[in-house]
C-alpha positions, -999 to +999 in steps of 0.1 A: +731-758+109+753-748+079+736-772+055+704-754+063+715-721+059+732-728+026+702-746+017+676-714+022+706-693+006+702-714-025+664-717-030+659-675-025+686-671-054+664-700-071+636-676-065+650-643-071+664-660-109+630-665-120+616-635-142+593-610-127+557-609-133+540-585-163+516-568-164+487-557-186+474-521-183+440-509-197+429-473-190+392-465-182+370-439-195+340-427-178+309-446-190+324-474-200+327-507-184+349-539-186+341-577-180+368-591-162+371-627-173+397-654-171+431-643-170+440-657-206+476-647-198+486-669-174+494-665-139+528-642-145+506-613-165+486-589-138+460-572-157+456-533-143+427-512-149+439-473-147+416-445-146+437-417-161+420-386-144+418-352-157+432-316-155+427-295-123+391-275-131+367-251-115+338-264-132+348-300-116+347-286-085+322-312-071+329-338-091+336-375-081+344-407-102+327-435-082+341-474-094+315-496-092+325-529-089+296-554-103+304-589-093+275-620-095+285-636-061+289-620-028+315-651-021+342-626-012+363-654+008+357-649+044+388-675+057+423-683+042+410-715+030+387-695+007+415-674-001+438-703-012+413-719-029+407-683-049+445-683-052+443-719-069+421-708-092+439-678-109+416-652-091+431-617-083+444-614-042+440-575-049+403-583-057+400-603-024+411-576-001+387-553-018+358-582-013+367-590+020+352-558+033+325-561+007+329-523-008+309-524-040+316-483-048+349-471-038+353-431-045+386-415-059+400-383-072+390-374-102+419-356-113+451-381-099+461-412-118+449-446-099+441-481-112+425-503-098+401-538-112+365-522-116+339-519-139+328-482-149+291-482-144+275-443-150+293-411-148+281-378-129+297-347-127+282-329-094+281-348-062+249-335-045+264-345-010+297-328-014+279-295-024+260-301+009+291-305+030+305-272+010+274-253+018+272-266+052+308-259+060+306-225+044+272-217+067+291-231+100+323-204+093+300-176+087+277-181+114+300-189+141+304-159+159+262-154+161+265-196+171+289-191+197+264-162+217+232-184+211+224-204+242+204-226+224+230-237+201+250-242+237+225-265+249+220-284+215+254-288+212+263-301+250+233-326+237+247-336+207+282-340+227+263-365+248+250-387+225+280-388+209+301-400+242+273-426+249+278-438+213+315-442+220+309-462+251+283-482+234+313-493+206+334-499+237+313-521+251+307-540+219+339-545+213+339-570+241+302-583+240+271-575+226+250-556+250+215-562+251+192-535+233+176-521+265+215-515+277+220-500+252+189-471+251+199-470+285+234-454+279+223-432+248+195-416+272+222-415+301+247-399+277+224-369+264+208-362+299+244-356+315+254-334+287+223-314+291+226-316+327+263-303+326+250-277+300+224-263+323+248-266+352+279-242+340+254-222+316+258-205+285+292-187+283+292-149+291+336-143+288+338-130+260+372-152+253+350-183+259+326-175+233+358-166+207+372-206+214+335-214+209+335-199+177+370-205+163+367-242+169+337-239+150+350-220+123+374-249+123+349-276+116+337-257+091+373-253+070+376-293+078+344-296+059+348-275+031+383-288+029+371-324+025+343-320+005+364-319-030+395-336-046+400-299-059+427-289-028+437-262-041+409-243-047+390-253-016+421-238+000+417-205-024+376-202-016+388-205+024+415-177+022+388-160+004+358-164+031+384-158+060+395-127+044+361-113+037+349-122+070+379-107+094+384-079+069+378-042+089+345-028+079+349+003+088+373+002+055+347-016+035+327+016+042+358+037+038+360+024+005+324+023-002+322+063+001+354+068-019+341+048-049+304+066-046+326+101-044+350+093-073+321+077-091+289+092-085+254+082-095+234+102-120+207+119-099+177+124-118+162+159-125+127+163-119+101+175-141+077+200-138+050+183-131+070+161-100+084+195-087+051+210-086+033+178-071+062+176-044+060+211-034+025+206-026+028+173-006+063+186+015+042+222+025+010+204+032+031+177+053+054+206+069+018+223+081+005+193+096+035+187+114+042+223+127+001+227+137+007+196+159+041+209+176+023+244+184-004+221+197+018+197+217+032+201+253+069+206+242+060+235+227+065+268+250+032+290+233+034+318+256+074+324+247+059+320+207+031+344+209+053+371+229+076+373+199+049+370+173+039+406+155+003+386+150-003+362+180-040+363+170-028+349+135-012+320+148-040+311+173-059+304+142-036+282+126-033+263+156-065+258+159-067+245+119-072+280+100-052+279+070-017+296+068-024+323+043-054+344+039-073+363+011-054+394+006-019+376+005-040+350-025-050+375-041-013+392-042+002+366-050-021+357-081-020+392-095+021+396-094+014+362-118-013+378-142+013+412-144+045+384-151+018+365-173+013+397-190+048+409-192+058+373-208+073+376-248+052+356-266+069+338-279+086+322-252+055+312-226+067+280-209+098+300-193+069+313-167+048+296-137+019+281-145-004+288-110-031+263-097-037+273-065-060+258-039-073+278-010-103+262+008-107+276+046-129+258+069-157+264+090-167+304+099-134+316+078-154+300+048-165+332+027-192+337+005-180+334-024-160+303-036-146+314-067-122+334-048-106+309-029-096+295-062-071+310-086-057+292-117-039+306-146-032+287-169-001+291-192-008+301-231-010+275-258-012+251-228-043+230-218-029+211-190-027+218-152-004+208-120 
């Protein structure tokens, strides 16, 4: 027993006095590629390939460096007799491992330092499917809280849940025998038609606490997805502060501070001209009489209370009835106090006065004889144009 400790004592010092193996580092570049050949070093020399990665950007936010290893025979050495016969022949054991589980693209952080044997096939900077996880984990955190009250989101979900479980069985049972095909459907159509079943059995969730689990676990998800979707931690972590900030934040502040900016800063209104104020004043009285004939003309209007505190009740019969609001002698007052300002005007200041157009056209028996009463226009001096 002694000789055969003292014997394994002496062969590990044997094997601990031999020198250690070297290595051989080359660093990769995107876009460029390397054929792995012989080792022409021997056995003792372990050639690494390093990708060096890159400083922490924005603009790399959806960036990944894919290692594409290109190898001419998909001998990846399925027994240890294949691996000892690799390990006779100078081949890399680190290479094996990979090749065992045939992985032909293997996806790393672009911006830590890791080495590993590949060949550098084509570069990209945006990875469509990570900005698809973003977006989709983005859409799931701001749309939880309508989710989590939608009932068919409830049942799509207790669905999706069931599938899911019948998939888990299904990898269960595989792992002990292959199941037949029709076994199979069988469970995956079992699986969905509980969870459906359970779904319609409970229904949708009316506490208001149930529906705020419903949508923070969903908020959840979403973070995990964002969260994984880059190599860029740090500012997947800074975007999610961000979202959960803007989305929790009070809005009756954001309003609060909304009408403090618009009082401290305040738009430039826009003065009208003549012409608009004119053209306004026309369309608002016209639009006021319309609405006022059909008040005095609807039931909520008391007419008998109206007319007993009327000077003119006859006067306002007519209007209701679609007589116009003024009549001839007030028109005709009104355009001679313009001819006396008109007249009174310094020359050579005109455009400080009213230019009239006025437009009187009663309707059927209060049309008079003679039309070109009911029409007054005075134009100003030195001025063609009418409003």
């Amino acid at each position: 027993m002694q000789w055969t400790v003292l014997c394994l004592l002496a062969v590990a010092v044997m094997c601990s006095s031999e020198s250690p193996a070297s290595s051989d580092t080359a660093f990769l570049t995107p876009g460029t590629s390397i054929n792995v050949t012989e080792n022409a070093y021997g056995s003792k020399t372990l050639r690494t390939y390093c990708y060096p990665g890159k400083r922490y950007s924005v603009l790399n936010l959806f960036e990944t460096v894919e290692f594409v290893l290109t190898i001419a025979s998909e001998d990846y050495a399925q027994t240890p007799e294949e691996v000892l016969e690799h390990y006779n022949e100078q081949q890399s054991l680190f290479s094996i491992t990979l090749f065992s589980q045939k992985r032909q693209r293997l996806q790393l952080s672009p911006f830590d330092q890791q080495c590993i044997g590949i060949s550098s096939r084509q570069p990209y900077i945006l990875d469509l499917w990570r900005f698809v996880q973003f977006s989709l984990g983005l859409l799931t955190f701001w749309s939880a809280r309508r989710l989590a009250k939608n009932s068919v989101f409830y049942y799509l979900a207790g669905v999706l849940l069931g599938i899911c479980a019948s998939l888990l069985v299904v990898i269960y049972l595989a792992a002990k025998l292959f199941p037949r095909r029709p076994m199979m459907y069988g469970v995956l159509i079992g699986g969905w038609t509980i969870g459906f079943y359970i779904c319609y059995r409970i229904g949708p969730p009316k506490n208001p606490r149930s529906q705020n689990i419903i949508m923070w676990v969903l908020q959840a998800m979403g973070g995990v997805l964002v969260y994984f979707c880059s190599w860029h931690t740090s500012a997947l972590v800074f975007l999610m502060v961000v979202a959960f900030v803007a989305h929790y934040f009070p809005r009756a502040w954001v309003r609060q501070a909304k009408i403090m900016y618009r009082r401290r800063f305040p738009p430039k209104r826009r003065l009208l001209t003549q012409e608009e104020y004119y053209q306004q004043s026309a369309e608002e009285t016209s639009k006021s009489l319309a609405e006022l004939r059909k008040f005095v003309n609807s039931p909520e209007c008391k007419q008998w209370k109206v007319i007993s505190n009327l000077r003119n009740p006859m006067r306002f019969a007519t209007f209701a009835n679609g007589a116009p609001h003024l009549d001839d002698e007030e028109i005709e007052d009104y355009s001679r106090a313009i001819e006396e300002s008109m007249e009174a005007a310094p020359q050579e200041d005109p455009e400080e006065f009213l230019q009239c157009s006025m437009y009187y056209r009663p309707s059927g028996r209060f049309r008079l004889s003679s039309p070109s009463r009911h029409r007054v226009n005075i134009p100003l001096p030195h001025s063609q144009h009418r409003t």
